[in-house]
C-alpha positions in Angstrom: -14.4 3.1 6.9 -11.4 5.2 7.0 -7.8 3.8 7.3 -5.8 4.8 10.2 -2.5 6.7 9.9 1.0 4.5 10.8 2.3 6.0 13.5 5.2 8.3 13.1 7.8 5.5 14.1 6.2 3.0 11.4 6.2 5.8 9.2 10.1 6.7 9.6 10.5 3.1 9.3 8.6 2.3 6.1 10.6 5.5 4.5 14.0 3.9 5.9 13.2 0.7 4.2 11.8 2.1 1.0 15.1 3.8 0.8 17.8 0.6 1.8 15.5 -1.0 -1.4 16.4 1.9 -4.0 20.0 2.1 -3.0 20.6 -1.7 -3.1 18.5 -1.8 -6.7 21.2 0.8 -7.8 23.7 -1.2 -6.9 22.5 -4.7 -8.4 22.0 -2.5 -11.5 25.3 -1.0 -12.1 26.6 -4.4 -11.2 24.4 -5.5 -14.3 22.6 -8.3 -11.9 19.2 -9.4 -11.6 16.5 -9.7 -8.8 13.6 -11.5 -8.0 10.4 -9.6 -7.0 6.5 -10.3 -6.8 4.5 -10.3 -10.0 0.6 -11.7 -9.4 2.0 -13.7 -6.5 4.8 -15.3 -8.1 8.5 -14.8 -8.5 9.7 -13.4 -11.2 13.8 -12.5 -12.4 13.9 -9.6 -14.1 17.0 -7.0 -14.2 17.5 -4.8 -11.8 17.4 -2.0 -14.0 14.3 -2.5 -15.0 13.1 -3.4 -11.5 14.3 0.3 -11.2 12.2 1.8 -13.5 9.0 0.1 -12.4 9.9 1.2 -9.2 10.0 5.1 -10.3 7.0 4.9 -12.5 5.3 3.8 -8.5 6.4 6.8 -6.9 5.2 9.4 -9.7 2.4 7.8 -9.6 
């Protein structure tokens, strides 16, 4: 069964939010703080430097 395409709006939008994400990661990360994000369905605090660099290793990927 093949997945359908987002539309180009929910596309534009995804990309907008994917990009609000990385910037305030950069921030929290030269501010030295932390964040809270998702691992196996509970939160977790890590830094948000190194919430940066899973983020990055994503994206190659």
């Amino acid at each position: 069964m093949a997945k359908a395409r987002p539309s180009k709006f929910a596309a534009d939008a995804g990309r907008c939010l994917q990009e609000a994400v990385r910037e305030e990661l950069r921030r929290k990360a030269l501010l030295g703080q932390y964040v809270i994000i998702n691992r196996k369905g509970r939160p977790c605090r890590v830094s948000a430097k190194e919430a940066m660099k899973m983020a990055e290793g994503k994206k190659q990927s």
